[in-house]
mmJSON file of the N, C-alpha and C atoms, coordinates in Angstrom:
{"data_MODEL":{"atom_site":{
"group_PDB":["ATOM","ATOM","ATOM","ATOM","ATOM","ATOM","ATOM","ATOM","ATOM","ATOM","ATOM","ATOM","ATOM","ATOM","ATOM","ATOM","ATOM","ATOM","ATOM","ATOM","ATOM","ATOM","ATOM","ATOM","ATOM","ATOM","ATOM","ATOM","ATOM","ATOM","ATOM","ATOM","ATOM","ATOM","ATOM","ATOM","ATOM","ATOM","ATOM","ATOM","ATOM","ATOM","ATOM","ATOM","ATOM","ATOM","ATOM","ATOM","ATOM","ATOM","ATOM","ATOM","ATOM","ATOM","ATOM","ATOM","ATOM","ATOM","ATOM","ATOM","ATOM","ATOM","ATOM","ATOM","ATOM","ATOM","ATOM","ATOM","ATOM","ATOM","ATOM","ATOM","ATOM","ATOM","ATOM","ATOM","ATOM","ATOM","ATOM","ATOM","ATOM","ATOM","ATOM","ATOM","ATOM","ATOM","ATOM","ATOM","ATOM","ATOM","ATOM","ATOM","ATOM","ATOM","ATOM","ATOM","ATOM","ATOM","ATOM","ATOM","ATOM","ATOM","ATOM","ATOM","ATOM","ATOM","ATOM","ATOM","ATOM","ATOM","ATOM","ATOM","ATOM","ATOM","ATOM","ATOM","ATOM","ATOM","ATOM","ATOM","ATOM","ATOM","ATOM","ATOM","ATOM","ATOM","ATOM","ATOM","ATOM","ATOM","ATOM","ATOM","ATOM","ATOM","ATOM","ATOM","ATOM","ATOM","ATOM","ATOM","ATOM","ATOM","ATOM","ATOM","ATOM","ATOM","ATOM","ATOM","ATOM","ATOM","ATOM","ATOM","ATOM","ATOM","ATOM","ATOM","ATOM","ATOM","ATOM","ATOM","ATOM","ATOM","ATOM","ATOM","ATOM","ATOM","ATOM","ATOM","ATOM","ATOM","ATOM","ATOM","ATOM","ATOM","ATOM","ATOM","ATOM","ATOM","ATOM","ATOM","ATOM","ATOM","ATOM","ATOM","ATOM","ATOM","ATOM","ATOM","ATOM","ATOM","ATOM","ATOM","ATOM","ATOM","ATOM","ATOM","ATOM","ATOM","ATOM","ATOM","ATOM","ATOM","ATOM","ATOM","ATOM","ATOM","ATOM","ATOM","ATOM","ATOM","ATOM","ATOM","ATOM","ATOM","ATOM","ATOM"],
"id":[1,2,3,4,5,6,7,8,9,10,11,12,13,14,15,16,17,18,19,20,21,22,23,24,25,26,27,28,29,30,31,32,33,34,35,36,37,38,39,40,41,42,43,44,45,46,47,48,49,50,51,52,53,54,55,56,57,58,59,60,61,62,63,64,65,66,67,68,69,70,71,72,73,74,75,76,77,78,79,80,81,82,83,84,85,86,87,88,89,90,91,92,93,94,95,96,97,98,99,100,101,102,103,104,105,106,107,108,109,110,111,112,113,114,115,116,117,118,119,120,121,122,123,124,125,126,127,128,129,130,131,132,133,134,135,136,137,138,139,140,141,142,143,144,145,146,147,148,149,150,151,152,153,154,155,156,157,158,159,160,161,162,163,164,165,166,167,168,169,170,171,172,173,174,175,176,177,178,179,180,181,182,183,184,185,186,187,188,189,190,191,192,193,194,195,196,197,198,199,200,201,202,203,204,205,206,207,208,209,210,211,212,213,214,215,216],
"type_symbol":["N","C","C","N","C","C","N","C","C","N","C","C","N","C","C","N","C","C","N","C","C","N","C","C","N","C","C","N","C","C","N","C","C","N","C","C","N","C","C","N","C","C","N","C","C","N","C","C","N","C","C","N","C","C","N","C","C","N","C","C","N","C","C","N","C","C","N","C","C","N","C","C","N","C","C","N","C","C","N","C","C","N","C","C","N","C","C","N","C","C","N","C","C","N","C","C","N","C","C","N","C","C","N","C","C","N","C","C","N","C","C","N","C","C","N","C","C","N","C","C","N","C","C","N","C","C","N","C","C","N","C","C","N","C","C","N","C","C","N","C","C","N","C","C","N","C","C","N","C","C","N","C","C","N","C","C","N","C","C","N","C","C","N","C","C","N","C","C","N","C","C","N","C","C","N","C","C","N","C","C","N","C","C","N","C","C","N","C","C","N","C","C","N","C","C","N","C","C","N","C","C","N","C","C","N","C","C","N","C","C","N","C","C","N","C","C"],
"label_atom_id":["N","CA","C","N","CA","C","N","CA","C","N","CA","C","N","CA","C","N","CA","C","N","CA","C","N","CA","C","N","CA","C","N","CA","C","N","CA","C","N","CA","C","N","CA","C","N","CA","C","N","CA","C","N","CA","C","N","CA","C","N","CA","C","N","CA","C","N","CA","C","N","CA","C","N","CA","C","N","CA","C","N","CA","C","N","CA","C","N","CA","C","N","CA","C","N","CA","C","N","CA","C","N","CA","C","N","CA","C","N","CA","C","N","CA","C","N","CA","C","N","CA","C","N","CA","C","N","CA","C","N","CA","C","N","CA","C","N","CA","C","N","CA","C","N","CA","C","N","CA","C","N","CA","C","N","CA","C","N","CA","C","N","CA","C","N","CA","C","N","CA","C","N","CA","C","N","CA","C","N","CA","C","N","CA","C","N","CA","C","N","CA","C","N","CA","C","N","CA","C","N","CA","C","N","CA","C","N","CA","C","N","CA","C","N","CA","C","N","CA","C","N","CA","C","N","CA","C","N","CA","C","N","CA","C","N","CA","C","N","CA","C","N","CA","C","N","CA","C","N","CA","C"],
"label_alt_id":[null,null,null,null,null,null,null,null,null,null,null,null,null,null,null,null,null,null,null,null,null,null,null,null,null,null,null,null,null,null,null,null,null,null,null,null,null,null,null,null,null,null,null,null,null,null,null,null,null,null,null,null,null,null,null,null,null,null,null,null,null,null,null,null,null,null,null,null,null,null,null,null,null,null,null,null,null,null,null,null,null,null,null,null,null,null,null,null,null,null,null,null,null,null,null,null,null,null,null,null,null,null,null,null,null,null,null,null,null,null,null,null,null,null,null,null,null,null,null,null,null,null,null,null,null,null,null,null,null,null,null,null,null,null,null,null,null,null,null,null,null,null,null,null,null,null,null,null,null,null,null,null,null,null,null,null,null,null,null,null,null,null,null,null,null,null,null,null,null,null,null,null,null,null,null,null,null,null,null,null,null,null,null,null,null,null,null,null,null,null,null,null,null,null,null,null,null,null,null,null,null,null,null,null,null,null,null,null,null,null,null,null,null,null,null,null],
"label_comp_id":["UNK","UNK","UNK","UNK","UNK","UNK","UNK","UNK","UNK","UNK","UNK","UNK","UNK","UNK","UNK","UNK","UNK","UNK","UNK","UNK","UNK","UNK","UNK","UNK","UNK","UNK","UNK","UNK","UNK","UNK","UNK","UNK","UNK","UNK","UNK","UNK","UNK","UNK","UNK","UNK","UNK","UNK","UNK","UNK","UNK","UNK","UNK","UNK","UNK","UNK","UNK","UNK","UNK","UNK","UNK","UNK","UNK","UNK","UNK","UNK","UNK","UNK","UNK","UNK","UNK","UNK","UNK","UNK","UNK","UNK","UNK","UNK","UNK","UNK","UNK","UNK","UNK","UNK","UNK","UNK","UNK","UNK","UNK","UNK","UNK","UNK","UNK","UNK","UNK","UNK","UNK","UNK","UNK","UNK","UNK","UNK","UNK","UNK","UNK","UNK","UNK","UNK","UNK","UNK","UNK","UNK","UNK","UNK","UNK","UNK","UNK","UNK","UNK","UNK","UNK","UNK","UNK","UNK","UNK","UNK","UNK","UNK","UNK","UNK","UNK","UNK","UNK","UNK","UNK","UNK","UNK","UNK","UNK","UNK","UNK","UNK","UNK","UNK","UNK","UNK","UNK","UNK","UNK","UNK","UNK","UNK","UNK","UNK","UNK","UNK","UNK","UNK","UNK","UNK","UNK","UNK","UNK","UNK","UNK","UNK","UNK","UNK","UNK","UNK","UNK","UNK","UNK","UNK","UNK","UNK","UNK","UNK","UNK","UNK","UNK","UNK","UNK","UNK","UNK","UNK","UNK","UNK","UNK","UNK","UNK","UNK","UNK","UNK","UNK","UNK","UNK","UNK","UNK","UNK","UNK","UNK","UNK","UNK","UNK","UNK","UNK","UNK","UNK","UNK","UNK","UNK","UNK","UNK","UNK","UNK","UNK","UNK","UNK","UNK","UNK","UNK"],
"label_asym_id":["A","A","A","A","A","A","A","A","A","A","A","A","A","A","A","A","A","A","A","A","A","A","A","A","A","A","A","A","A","A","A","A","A","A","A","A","A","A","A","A","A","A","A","A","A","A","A","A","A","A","A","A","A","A","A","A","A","A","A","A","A","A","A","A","A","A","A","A","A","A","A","A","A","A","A","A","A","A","A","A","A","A","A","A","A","A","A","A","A","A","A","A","A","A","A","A","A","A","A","A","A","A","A","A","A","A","A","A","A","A","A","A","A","A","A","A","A","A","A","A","A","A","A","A","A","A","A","A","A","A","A","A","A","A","A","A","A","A","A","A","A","A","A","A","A","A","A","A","A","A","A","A","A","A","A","A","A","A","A","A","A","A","A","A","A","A","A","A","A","A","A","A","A","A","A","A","A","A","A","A","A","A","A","A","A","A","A","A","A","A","A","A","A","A","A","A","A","A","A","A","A","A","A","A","A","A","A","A","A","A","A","A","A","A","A","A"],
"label_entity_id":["1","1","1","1","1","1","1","1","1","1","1","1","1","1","1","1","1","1","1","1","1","1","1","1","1","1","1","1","1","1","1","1","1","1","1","1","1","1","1","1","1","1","1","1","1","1","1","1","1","1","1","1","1","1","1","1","1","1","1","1","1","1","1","1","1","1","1","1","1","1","1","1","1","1","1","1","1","1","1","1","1","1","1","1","1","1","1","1","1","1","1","1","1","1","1","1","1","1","1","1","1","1","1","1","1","1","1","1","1","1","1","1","1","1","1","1","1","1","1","1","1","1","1","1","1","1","1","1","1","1","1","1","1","1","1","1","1","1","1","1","1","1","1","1","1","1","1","1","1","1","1","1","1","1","1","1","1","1","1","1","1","1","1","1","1","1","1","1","1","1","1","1","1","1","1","1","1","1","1","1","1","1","1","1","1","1","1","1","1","1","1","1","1","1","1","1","1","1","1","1","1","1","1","1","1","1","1","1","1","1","1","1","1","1","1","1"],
"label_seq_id":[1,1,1,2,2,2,3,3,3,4,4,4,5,5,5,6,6,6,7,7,7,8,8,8,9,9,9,10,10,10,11,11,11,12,12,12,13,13,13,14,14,14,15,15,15,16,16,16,17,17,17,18,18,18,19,19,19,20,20,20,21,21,21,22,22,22,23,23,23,24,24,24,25,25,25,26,26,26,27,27,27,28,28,28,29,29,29,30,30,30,31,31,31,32,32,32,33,33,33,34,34,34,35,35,35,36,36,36,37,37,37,38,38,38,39,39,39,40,40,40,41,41,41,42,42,42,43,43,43,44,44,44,45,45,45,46,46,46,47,47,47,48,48,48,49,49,49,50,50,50,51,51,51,52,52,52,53,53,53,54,54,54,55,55,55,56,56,56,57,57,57,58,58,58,59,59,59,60,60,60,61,61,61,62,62,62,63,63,63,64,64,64,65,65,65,66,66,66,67,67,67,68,68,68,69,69,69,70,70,70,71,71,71,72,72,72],
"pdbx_PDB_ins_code":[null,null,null,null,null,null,null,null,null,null,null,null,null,null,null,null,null,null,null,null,null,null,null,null,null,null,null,null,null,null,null,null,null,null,null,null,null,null,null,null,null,null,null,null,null,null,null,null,null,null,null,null,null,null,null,null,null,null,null,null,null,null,null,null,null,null,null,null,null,null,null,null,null,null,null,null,null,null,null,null,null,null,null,null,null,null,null,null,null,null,null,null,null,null,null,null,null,null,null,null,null,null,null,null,null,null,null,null,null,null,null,null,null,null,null,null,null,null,null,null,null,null,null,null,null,null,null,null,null,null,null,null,null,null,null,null,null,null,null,null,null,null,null,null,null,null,null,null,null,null,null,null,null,null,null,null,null,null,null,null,null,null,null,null,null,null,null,null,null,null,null,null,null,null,null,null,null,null,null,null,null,null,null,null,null,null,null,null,null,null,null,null,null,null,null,null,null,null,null,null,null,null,null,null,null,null,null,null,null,null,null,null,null,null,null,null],
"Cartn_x":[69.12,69.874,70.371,70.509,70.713,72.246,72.953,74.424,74.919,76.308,76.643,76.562,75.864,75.02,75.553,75.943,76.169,77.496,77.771,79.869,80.526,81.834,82.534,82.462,82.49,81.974,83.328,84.406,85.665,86.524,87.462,87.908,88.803,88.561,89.332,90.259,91.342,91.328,91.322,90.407,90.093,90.986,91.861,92.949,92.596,92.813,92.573,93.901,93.55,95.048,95.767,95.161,96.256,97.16,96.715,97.316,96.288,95.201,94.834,94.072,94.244,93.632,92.442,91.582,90.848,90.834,90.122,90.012,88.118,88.221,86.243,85.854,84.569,84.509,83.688,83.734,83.225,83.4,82.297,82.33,83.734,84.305,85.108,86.599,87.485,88.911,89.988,89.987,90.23,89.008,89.713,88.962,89.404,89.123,90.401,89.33,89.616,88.687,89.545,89.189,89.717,89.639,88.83,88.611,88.143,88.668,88.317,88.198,87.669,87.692,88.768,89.888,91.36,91.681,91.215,91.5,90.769,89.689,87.982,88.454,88.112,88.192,87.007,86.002,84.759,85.541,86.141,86.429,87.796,88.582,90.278,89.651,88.5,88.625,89.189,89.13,90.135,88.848,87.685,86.527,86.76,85.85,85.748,84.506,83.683,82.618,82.552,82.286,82.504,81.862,82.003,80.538,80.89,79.866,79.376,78.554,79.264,78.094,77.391,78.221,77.581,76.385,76.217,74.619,74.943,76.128,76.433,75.713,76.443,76.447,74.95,73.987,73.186,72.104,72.242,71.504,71.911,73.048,73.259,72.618,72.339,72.286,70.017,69.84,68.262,68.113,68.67,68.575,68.76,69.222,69.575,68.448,68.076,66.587,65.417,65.574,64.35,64.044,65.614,65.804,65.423,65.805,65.258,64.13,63.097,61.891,61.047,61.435,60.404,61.054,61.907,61.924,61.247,61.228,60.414,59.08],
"Cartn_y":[129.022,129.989,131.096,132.074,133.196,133.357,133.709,133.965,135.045,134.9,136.275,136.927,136.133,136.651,135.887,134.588,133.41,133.885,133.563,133.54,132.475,132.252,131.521,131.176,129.368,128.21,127.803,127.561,127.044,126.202,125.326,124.838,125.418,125.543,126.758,125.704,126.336,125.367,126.367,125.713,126.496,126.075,127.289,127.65,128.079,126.873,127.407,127.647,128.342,129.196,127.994,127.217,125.971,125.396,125.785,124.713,123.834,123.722,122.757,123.013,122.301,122.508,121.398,122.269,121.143,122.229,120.841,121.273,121.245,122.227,122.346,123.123,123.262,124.45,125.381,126.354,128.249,129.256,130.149,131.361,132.189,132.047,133.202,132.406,133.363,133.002,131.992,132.464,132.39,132.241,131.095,130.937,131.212,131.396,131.597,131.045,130.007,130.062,130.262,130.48,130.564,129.043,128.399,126.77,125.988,124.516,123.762,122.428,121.773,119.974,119.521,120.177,119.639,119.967,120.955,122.18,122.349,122.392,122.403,121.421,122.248,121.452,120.339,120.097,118.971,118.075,118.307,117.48,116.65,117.484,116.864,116.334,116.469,115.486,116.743,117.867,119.121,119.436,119.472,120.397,120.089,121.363,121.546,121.899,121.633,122.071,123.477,124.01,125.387,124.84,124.739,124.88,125.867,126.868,127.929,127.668,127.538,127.625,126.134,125.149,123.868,123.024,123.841,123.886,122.299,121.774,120.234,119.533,119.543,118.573,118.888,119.958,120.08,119.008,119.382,118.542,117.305,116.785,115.332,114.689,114.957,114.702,114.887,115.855,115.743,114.653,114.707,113.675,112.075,111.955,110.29,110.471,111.449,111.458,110.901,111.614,110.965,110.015,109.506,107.991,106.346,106.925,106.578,106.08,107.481,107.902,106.93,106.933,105.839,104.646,104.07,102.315,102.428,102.82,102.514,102.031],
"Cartn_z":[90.319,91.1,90.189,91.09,90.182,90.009,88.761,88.822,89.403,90.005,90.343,92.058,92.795,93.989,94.706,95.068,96.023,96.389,97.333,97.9,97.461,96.631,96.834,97.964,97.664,98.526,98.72,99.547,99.563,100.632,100.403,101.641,102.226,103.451,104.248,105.737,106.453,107.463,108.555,109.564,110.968,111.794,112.556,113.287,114.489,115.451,117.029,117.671,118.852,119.92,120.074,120.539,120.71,119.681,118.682,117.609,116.889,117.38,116.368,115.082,114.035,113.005,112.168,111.454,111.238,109.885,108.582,107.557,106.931,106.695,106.433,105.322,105.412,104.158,104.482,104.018,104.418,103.169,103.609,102.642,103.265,104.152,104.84,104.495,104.142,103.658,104.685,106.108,107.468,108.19,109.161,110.409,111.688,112.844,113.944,115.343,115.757,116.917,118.545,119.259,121.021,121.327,121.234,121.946,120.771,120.917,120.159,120.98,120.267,120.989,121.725,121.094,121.596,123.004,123.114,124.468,125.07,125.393,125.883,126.974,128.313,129.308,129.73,129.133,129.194,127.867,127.077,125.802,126.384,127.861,128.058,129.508,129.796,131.49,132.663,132.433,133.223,133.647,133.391,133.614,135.012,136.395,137.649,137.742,138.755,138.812,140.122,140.255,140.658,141.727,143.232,143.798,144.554,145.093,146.11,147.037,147.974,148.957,149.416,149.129,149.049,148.435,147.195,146.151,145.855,145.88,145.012,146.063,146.925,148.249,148.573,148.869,149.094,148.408,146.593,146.049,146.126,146.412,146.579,147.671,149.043,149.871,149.537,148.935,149.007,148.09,146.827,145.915,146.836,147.66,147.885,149.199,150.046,150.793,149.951,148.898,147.663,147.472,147.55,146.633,147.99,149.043,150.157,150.363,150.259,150.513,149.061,147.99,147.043,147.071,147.76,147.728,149.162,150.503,151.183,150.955],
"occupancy":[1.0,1.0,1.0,1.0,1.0,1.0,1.0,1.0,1.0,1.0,1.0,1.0,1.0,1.0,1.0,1.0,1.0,1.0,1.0,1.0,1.0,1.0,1.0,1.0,1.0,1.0,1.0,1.0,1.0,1.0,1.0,1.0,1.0,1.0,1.0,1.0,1.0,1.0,1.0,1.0,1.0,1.0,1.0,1.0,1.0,1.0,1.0,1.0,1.0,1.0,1.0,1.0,1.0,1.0,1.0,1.0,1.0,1.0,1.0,1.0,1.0,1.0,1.0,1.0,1.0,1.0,1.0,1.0,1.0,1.0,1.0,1.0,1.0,1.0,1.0,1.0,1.0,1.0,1.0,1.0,1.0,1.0,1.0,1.0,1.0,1.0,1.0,1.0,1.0,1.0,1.0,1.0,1.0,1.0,1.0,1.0,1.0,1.0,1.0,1.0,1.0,1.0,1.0,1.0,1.0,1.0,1.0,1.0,1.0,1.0,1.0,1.0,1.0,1.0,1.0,1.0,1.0,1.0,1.0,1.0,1.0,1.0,1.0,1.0,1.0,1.0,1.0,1.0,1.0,1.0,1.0,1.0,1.0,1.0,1.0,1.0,1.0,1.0,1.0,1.0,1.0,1.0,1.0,1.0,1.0,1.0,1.0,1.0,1.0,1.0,1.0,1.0,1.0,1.0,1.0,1.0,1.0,1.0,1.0,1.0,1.0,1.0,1.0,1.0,1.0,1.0,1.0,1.0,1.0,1.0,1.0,1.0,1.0,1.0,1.0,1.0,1.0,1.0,1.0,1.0,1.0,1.0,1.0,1.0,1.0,1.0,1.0,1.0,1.0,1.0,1.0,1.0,1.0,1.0,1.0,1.0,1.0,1.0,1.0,1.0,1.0,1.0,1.0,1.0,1.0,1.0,1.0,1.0,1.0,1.0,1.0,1.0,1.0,1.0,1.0,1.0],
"B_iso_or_equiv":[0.0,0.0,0.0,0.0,0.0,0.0,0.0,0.0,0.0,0.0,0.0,0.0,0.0,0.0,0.0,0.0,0.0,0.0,0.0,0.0,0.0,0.0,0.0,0.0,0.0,0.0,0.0,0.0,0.0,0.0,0.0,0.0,0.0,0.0,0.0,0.0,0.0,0.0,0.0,0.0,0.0,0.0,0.0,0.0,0.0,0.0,0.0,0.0,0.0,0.0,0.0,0.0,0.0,0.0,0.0,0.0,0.0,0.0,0.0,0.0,0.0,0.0,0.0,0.0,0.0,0.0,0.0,0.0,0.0,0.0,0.0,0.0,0.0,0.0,0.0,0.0,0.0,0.0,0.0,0.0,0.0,0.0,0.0,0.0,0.0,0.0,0.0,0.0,0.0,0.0,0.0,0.0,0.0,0.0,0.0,0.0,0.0,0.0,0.0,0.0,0.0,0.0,0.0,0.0,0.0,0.0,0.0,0.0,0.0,0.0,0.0,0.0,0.0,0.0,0.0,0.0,0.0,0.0,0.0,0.0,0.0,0.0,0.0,0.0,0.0,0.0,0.0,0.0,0.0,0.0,0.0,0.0,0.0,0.0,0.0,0.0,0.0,0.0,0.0,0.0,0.0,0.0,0.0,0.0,0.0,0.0,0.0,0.0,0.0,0.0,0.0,0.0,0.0,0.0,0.0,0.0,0.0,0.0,0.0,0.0,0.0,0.0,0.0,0.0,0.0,0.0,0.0,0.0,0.0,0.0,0.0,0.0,0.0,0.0,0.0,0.0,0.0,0.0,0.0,0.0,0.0,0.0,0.0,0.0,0.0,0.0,0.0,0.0,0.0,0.0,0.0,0.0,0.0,0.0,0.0,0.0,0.0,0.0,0.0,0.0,0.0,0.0,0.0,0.0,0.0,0.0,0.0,0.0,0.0,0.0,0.0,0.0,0.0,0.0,0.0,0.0],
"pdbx_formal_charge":[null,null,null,null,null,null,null,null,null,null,null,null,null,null,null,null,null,null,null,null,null,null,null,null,null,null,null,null,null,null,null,null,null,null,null,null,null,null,null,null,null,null,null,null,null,null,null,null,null,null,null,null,null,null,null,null,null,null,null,null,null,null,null,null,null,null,null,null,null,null,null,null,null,null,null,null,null,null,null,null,null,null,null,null,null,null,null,null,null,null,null,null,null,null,null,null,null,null,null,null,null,null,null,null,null,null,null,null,null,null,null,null,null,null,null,null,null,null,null,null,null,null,null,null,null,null,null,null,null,null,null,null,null,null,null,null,null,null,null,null,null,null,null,null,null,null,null,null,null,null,null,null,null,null,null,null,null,null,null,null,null,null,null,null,null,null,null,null,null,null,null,null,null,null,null,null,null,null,null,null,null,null,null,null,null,null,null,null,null,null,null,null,null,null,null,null,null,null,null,null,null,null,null,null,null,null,null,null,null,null,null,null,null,null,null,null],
"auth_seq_id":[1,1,1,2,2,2,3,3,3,4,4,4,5,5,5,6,6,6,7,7,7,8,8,8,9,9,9,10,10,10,11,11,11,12,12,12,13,13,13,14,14,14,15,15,15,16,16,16,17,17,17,18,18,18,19,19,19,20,20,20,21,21,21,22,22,22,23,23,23,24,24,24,25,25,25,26,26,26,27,27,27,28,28,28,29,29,29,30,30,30,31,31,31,32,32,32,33,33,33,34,34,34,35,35,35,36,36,36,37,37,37,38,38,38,39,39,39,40,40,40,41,41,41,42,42,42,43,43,43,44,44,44,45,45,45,46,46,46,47,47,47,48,48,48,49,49,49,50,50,50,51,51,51,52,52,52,53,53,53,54,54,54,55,55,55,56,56,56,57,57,57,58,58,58,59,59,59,60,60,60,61,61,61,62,62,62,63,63,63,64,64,64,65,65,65,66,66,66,67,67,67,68,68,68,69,69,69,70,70,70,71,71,71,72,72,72],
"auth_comp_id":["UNK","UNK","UNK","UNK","UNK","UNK","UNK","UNK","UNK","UNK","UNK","UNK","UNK","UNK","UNK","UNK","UNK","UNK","UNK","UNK","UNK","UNK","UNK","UNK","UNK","UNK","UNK","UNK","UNK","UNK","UNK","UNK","UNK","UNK","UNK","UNK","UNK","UNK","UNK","UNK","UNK","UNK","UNK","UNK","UNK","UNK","UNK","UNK","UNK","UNK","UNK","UNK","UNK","UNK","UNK","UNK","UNK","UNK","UNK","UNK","UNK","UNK","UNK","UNK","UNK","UNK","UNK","UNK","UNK","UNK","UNK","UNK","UNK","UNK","UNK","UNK","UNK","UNK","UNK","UNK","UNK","UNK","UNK","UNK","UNK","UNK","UNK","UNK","UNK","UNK","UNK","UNK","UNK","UNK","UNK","UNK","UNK","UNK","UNK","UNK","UNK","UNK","UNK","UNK","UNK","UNK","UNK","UNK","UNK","UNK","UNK","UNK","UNK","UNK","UNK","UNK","UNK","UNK","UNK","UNK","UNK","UNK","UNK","UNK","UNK","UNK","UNK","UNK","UNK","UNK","UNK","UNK","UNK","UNK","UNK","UNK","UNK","UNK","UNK","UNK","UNK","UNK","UNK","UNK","UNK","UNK","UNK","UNK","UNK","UNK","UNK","UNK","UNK","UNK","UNK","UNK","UNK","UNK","UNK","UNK","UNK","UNK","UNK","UNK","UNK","UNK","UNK","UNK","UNK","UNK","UNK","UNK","UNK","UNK","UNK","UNK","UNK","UNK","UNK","UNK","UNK","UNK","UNK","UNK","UNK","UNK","UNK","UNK","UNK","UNK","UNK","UNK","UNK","UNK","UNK","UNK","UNK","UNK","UNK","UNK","UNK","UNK","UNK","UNK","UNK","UNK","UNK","UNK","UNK","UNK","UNK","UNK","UNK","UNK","UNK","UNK"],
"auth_asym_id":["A","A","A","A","A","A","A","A","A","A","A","A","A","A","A","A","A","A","A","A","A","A","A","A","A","A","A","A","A","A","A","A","A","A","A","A","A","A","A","A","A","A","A","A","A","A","A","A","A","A","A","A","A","A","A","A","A","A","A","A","A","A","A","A","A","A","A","A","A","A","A","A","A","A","A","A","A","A","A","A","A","A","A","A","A","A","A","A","A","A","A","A","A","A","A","A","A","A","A","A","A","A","A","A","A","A","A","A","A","A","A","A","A","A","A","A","A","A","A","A","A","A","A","A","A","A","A","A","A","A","A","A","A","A","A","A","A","A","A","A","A","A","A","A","A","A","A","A","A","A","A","A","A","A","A","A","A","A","A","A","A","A","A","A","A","A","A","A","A","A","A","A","A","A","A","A","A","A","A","A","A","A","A","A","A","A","A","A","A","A","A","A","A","A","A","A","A","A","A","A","A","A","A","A","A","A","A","A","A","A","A","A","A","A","A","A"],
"auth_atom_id":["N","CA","C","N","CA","C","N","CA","C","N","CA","C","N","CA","C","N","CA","C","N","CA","C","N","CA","C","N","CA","C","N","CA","C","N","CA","C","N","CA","C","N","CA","C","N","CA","C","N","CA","C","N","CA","C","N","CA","C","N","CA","C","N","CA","C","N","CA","C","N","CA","C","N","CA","C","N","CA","C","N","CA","C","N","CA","C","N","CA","C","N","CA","C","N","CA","C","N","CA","C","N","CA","C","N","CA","C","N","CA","C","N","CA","C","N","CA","C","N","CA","C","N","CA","C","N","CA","C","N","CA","C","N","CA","C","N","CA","C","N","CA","C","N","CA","C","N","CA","C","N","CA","C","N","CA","C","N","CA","C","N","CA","C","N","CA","C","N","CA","C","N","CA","C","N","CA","C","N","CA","C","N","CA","C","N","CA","C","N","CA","C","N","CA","C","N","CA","C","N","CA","C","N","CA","C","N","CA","C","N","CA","C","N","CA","C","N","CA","C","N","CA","C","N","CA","C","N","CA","C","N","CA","C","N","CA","C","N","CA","C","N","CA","C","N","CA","C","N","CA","C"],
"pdbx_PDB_model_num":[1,1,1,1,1,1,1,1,1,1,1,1,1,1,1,1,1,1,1,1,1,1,1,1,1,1,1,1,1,1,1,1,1,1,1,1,1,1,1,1,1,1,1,1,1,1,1,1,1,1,1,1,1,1,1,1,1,1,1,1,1,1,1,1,1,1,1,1,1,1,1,1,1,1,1,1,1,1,1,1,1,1,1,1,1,1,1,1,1,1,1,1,1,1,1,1,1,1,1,1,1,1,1,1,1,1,1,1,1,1,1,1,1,1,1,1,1,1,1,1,1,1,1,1,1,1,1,1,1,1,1,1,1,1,1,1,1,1,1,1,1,1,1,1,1,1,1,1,1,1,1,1,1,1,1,1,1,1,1,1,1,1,1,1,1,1,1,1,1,1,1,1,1,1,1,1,1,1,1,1,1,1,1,1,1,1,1,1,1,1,1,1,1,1,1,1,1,1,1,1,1,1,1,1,1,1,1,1,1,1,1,1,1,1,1,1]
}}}
């Protein structure tokens, strides 16, 4: 490797809105993220599934016709 050219390699700690912190390593001094594991609504059980228009129910209801239709 060549001297002189590479970034200080360093341990840095990444700072999310919520508060949480984790400790890692990076070329960059600061980290700052919006979402993390802590807060992430699929990571806390909060997630919603949006539906419009009845697209869920729709596929639920063809999906179990299917399921019907090959054990016959």
């Amino acid at each position: 490797m060549k001297e002189g050219i590479h970034p200080k390699y360093q341990r840095v700690v990444a700072t999310c809105v919520c508060g949480g912190e984790v400790e890692m390593g990076s070329t960059q001094e600061t980290i700052r993220v919006e979402i993390c594991s802590s807060c992430h609504p699929f990571y806390t059980g909060q997630q919603k599934i949006v539906d419009t228009e009845g697209r869920v129910d729709r596929f639920v209801k063809r999906y179990a016709k299917k399921q019907e239709e090959a054990k016959v």
